[in-house]
PASEBA-1860 file (N, C-alpha, C; in nm, 3 decimals):
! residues 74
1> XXXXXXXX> -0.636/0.769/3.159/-0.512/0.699/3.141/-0.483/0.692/2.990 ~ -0.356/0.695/2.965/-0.333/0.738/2.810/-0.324/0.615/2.737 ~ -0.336/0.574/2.647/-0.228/0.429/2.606/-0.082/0.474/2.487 ~ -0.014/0.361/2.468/0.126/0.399/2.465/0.108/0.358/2.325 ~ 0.169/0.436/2.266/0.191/0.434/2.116/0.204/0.296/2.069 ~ 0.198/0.254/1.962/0.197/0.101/1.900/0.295/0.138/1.801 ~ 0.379/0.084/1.802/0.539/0.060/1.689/0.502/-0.073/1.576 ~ 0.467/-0.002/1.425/0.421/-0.065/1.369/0.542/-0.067/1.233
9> XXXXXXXX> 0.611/-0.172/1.204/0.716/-0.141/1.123/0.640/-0.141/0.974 ~ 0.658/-0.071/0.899/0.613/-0.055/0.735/0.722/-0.012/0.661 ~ 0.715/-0.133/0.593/0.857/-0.112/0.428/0.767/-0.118/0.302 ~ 0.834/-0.040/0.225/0.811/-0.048/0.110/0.955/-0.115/-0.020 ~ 0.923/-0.202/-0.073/1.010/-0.233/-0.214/0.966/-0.214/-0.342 ~ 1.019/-0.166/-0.389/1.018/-0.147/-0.534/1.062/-0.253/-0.655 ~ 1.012/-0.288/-0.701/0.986/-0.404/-0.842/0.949/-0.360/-0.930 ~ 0.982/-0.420/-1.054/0.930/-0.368/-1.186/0.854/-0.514/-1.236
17> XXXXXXXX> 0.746/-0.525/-1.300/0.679/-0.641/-1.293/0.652/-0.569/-1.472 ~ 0.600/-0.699/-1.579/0.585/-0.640/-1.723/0.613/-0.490/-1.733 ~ 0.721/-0.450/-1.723/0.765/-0.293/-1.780/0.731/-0.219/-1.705 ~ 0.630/-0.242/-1.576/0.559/-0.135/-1.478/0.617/-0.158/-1.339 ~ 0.643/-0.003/-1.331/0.714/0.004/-1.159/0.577/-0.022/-1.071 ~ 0.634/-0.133/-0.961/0.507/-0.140/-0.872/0.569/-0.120/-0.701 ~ 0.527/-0.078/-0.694/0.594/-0.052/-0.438/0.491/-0.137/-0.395 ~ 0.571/-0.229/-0.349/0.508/-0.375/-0.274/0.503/-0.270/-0.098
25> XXXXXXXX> 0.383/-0.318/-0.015/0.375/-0.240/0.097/0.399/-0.352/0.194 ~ 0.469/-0.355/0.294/0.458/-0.497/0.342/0.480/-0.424/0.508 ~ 0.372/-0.492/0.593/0.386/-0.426/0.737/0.457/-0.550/0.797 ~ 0.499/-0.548/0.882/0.603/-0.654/0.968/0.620/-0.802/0.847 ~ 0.652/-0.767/0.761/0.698/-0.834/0.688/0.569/-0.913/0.560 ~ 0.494/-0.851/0.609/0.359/-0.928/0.581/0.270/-0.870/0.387 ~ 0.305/-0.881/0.305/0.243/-0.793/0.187/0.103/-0.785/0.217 ~ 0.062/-0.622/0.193/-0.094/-0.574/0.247/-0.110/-0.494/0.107
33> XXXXXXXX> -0.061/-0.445/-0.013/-0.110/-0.432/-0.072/0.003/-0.364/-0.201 ~ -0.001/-0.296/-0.261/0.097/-0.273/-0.398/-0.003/-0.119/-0.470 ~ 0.167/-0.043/-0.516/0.119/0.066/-0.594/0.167/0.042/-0.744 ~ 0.070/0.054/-0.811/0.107/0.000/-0.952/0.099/0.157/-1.061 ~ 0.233/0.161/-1.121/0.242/0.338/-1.221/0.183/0.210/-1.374 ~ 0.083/0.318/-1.412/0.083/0.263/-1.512/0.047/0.395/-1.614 ~ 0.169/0.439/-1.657/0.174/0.557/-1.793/0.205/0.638/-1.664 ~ 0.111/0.763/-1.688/0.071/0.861/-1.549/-0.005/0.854/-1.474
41> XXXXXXXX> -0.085/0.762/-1.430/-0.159/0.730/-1.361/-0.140/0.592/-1.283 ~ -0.170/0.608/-1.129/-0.105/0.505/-1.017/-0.293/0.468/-0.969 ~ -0.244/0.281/-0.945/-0.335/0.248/-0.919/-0.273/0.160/-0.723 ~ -0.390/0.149/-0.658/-0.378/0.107/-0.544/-0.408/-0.001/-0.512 ~ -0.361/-0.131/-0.482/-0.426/-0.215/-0.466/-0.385/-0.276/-0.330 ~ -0.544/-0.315/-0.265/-0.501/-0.394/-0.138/-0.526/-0.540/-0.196 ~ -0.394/-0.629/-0.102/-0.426/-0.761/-0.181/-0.510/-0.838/-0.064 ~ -0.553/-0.840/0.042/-0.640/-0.891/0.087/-0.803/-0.952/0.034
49> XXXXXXXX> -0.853/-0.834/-0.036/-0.994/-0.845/-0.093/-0.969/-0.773/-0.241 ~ -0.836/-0.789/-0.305/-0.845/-0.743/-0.423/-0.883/-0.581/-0.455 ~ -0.896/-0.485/-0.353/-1.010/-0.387/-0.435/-0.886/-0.285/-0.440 ~ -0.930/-0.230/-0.550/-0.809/-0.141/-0.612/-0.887/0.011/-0.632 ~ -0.791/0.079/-0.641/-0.857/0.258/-0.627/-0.722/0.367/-0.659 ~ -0.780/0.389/-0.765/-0.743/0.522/-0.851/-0.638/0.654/-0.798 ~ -0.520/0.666/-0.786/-0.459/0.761/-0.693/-0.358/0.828/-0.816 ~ -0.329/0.967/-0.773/-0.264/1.054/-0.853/-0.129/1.061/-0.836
57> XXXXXXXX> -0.110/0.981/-0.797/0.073/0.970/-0.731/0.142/0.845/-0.659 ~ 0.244/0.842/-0.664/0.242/0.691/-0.575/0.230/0.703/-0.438 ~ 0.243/0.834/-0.374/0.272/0.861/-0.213/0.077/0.872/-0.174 ~ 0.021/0.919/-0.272/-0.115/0.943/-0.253/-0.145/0.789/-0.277 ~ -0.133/0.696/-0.365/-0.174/0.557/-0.329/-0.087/0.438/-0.175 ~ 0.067/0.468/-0.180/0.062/0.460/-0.053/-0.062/0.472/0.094 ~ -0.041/0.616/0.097/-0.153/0.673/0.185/-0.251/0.591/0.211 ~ -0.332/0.544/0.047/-0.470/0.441/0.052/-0.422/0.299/0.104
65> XXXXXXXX> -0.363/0.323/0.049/-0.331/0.180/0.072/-0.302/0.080/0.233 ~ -0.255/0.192/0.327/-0.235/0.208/0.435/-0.370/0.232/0.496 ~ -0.409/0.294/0.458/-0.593/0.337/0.550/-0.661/0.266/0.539 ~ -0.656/0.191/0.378/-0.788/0.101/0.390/-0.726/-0.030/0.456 ~ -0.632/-0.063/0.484/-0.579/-0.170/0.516/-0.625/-0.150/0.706 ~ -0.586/-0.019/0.777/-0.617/0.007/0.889/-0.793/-0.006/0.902 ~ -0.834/0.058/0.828/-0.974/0.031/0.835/-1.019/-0.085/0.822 ~ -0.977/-0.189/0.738/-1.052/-0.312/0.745/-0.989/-0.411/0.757
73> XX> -0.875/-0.415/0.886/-0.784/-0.478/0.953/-0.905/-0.584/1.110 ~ -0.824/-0.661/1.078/-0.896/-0.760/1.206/-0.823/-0.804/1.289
END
């Protein structure tokens, strides 16, 4: 028996916080974590447990940001 897809809404907004563009990630309305450009280099942060991780793009910290949040979702 199959199970039926799960409809999970995910937005992203964009803010500029001290001079730096940051994409707030927010799933059903909820903030799970933020991509922060800082120069050329994008950092990832989930705000649950703080832990942040190194990404080469903002769509590549997206990505993290989303997985680790699925992964260590309760």
């Amino acid at each position: 028996m199959s199970k039926k897809d799960k409809k999970i809404e995910v937005s992203v907004k964009d803010i500029e916080r001290r001079h730096q563009s940051v994409q707030q990630i927010f799933i059903g309305g909820r903030l799970i974590g933020e991509v922060i450009t800082d120069n050329d280099r994008f950092k990832a942060l989930l705000t649950a447990d703080q832990s942040e991780f190194n990404a080469r793009s903002q769509e590549e910290g997206l990505e993290i940001v989303l997985q680790q949040y699925h992964l260590h979702q309760r």
